[in-house]
N, C-alpha and C positions, 0 to 999 in steps of 0.2 A: 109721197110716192117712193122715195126712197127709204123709207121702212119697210114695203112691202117689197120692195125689190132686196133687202137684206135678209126681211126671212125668209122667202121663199129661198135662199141661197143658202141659209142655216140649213132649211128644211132639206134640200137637197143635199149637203153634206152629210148629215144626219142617216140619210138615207140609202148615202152610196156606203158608208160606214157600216151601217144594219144590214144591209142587203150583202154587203161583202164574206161577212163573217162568218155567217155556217158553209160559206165553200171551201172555208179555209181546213176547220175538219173533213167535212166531205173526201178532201185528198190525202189525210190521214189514215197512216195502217196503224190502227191500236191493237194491242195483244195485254193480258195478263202474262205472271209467271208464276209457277206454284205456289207464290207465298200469298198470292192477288193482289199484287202490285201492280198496278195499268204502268203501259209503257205505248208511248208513240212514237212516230216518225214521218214523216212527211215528204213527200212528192215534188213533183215537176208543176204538179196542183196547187200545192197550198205556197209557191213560192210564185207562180205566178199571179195568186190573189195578193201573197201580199206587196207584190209589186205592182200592178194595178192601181190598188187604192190610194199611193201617194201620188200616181199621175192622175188622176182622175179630180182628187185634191187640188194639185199645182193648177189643171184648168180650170176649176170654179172659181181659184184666185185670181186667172188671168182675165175671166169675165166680171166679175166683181172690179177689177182693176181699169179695164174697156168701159166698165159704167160707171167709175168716179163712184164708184162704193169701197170704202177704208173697214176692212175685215181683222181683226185684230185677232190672236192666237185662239181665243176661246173658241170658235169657231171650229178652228179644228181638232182643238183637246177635246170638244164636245164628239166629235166624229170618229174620233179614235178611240175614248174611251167608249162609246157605243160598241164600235167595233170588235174592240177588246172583251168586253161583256159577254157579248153573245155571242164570242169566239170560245170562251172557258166554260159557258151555258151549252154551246152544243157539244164539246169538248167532254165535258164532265156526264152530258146526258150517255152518249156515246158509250163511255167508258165505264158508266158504272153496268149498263145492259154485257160490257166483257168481263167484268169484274165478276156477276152472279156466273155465268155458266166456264169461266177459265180457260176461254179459246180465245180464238183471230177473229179481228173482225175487221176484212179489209176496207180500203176505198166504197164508199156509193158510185 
């Protein structure tokens, strides 16, 4: 019982990880510059996603912790590098769409 009570709490980290990650661009103003170099910067948005996702973290740990389930770091290396991923994937998708035409392309 306690395997399935660990991955469904993988799966969950996994998932607040994934799901966090394209809001983080979302709150990104990208722009090129004549030479089409993307250039970002980032909001009140993308800082509060990424402060979010380590509290969100810390309580999976504290329930994990309440159920005598021992979660060891991979857990949430796996979470962050999700996160990480699909932060540079929507990052990169974003920016090459400013790259072709050489304008702003604010927040969603």
């Amino acid at each position: 019982m306690a395997l399935i009570w660990t991955a469904a709490l993988l799966g969950l980290e996994f998932l607040i990880g994934w799901s966090a990650a394209p809001a983080g661009p979302g709150g990104l103003c990208i722009w090129a510059d004549e030479g089409g170099t993307v250039w970002t910067t980032g909001g009140w948005a993308a800082v509060g996603v990424w402060l979010c996702g380590p509290v969100l973290r810390i309580g999976l740990m504290g329930i994990a912790a309440a159920m005598g389930i021992h979660r060891g770091s991979a857990a949430t290396m796996l979470s962050v590098a999700a996160m990480l991923l699909t932060c540079a994937g929507a990052t990169t998708w974003r920016g090459r769409a400013v790259q072709h035409t050489r304008g702003v392309l604010l927040p969603a």
